[in-house]
N, C-alpha and C positions, 0 to 999 in steps of 0.2 A: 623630667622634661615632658612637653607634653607634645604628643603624636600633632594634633591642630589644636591652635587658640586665635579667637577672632575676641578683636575688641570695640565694638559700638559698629560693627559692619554694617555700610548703608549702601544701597545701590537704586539710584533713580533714574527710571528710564522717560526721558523728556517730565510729564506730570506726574506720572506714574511711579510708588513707589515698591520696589519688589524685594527689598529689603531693608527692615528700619532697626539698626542699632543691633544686631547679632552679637550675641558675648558668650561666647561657648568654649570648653576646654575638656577635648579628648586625649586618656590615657593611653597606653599601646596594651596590646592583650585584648579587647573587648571588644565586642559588636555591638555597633550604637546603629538601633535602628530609626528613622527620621521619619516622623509622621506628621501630614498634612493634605489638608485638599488640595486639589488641584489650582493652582494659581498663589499657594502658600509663599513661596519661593525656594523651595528646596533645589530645582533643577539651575537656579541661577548662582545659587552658592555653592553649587559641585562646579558649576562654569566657573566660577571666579577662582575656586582651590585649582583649576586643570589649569588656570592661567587661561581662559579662552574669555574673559571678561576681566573688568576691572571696577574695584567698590568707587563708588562716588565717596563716601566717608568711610574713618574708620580703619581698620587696621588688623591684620592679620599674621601665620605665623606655620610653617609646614616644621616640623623638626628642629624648631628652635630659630630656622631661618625668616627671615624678614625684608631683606635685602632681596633686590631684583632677579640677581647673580644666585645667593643664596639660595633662592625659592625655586628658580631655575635645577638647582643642580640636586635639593630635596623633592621634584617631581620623579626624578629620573627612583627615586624609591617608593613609586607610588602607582596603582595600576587603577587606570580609572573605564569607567564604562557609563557617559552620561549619554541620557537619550538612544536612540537608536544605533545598533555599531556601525562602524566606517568598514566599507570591504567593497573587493574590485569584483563583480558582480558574477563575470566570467570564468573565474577562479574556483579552485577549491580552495577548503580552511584550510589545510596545510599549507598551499603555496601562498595564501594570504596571510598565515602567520608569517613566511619566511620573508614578507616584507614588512612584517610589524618589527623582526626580529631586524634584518637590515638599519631602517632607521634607527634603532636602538643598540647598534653595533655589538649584537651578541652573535657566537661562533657555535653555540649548543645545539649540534646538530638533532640531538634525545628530547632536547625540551620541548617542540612541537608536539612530538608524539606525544610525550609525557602528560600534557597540557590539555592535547582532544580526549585521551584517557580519561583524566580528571571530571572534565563533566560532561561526555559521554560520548563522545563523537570519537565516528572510527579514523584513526590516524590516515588512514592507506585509502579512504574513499575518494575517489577522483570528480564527486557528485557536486556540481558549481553552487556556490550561495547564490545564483537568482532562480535555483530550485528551492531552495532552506524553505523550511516553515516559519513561520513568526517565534516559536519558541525552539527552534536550531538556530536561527541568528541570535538569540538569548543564548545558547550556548558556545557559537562560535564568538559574542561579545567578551564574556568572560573567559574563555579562551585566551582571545588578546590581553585581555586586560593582567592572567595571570604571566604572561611570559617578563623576563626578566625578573621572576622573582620577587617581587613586590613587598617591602613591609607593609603595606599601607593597601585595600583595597576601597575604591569608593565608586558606589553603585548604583545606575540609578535605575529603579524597578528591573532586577537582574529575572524576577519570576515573570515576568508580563511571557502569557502567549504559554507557556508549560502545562500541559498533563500534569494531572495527579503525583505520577511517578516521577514526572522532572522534574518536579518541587520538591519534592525528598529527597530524592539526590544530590540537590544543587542544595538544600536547608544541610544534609548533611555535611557537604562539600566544605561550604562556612563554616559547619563548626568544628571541624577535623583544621580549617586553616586558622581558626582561632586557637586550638589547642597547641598549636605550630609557633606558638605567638605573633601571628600577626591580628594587624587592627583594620578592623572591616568598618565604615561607615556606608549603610543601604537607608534608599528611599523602598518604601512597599505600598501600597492599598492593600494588599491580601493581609491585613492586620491577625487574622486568627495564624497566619502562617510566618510572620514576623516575630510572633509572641515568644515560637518556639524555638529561635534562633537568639532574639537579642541580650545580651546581658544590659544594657541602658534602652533607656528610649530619650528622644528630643520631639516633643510637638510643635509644631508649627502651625501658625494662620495668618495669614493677610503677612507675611514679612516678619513678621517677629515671632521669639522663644518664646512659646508659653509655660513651657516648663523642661526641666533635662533630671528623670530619675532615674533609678536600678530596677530592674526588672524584680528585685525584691521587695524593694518599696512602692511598687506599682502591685504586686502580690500581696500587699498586706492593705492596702487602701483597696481595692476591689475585692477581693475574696471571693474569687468568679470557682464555683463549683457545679458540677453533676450529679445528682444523684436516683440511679437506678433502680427501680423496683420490678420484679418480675418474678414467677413460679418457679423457677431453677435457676438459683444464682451462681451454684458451683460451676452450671455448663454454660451461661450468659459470661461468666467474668473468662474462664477456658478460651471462648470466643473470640474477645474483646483481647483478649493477652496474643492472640495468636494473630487477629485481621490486623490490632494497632499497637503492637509491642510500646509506641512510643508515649502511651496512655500511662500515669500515674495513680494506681487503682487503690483502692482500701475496701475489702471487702469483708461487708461481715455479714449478719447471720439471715436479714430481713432486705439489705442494700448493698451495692454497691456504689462505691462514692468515689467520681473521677476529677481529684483536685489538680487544681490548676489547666484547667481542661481549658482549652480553645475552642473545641467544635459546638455546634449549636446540639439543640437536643434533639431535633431532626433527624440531625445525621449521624447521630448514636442507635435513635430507634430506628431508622434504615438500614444501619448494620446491622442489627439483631433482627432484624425480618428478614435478613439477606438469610438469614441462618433457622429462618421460621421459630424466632423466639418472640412472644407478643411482650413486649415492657412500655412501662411507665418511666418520661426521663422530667424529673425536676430538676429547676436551675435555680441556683440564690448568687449572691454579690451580683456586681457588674461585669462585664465583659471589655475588653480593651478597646472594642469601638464604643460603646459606653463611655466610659471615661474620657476617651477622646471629645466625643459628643459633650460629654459633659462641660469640658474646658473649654469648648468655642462658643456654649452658652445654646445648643439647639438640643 
């Protein structure tokens, strides 16, 4: 069965079309990341899956359900976070969760706590969201969006507004709740930070799929590598393992070669000056904003 399936899903807003003919069919277990510019339509077909809109054509399917009732009652297994999160301004995240938890008639008094844990917020802080930074409402979002347990999470730019550090976290977060088997469906722009989470990707432009692969068949059509040159490789690669453990290195005798790399070479030879190492960083294939680029024809 499949987690969501749309078939020819169209949504016209008076002349305006913001979604033409969607045919998409997600597994459970996988992080499908959803890439498009701005005005694609990705933020109207997470509206339409929350039930907070409805397709002009076309036809859809939460869990096998399809039915009004049905779709209704496969939301309640689904934690979504489109657009900016909803929160009573005066409040902290905890007593704002315990009203996400009310409407959602759960009793778990642990899972709040459990939940600001999760992506990083301190349970017992009494500090209101209309203090939050941009990227503390990213995390008190998701927050809500995990209570009740969710098979299902769908995201939309859950990293907007994050540090460095809160993007690792939360990249790691996803994929620790993938391993959990649930099924993540995220919109991102931070494509170099998308790469390192998704197992699919879905492109999008102007309303319609342009294409739905694996992130292994997107690794084998790009062949986006790094490769390092510098006077001390044993203490460059030493570096490089230790600043970004999350690096896939190959190191031999003349280079180092960091496949399936996301970062630009900038920001490789920035790290290694961080460290007073002078290198050379070559890049060959494409990179996944590349690719992107390339499929909407710019």
């Amino acid at each position: 069965m499949y987690i969501i399936q749309t078939n020819a899903l169209t949504k016209q807003y008076k002349e305006v079309p913001a979604l033409r003919e969607v045919t998409l069919a997600l597994e459970p277990g996988k992080i499908y990341g959803l890439v498009g510019n701005n005005g694609a339509g990705k933020t109207t077909l997470f509206r339409i899956l929350a039930g907070l809109a409805f397709p002009t054509a076309g036809s859809y399917s939460l869990f096998g359900e399809t039915t009004q009732k049905g779709l209704n009652q496969a939301r309640e297994k689904i934690g979504f976070l489109i657009e900016s999160p909803i929160f009573y301004s005066s409040m902290s995240a905890k007593d704002n969760l315990k009203s996400v938890q009310l409407l959602l008639g759960r009793k778990d008094k642990e899972e709040i706590s459990r939940v600001l844990e999760l992506v990083g917020l301190h349970p017992t802080s009494r500090q209101t969201l209309r203090t939050f930074s941009t990227g503390m409402k990213q995390r008190y979002g998701l927050a809500a969006a995990l209570i009740g347990d969710p098979e299902l999470l769908v995201l939309d730019e859950p990293l907007n507004g994050l540090d460095v550090e809160g993007i690792q976290d939360i990249n790691r977060l996803l994929v620790e709740l993938k391993d959990q088997g649930k099924t993540i469906l995220l919109s991102s722009h931070l494509l170099a930070q998308l790469y390192k989470t998704a197992t699919d990707y879905i492109f999008m432009d102007h309303g319609q799929i342009l294409e739905q692969i694996t992130h292994a068949e997107l690794d084998e059509r790009c062949g986006f590598q790094l490769t390092v040159r510098t006077g001390d490789i044993p203490y460059a690669a030493k570096v490089l393992a230790e600043v970004r453990p999350d690096l896939e290195m190959e190191v031999e005798e003349d280079c180092i070669r960091l496949i399936h790399c996301s970062d630009t070479a900038g920001s490789i030879t920035g790290t290694l000056r961080n460290h007073r190492i002078t290198a050379t960083v070559e890049t060959s294939g494409i990179s996944l904003e590349d690719y992107f680029l390339a499929l909407v024809g710019k």
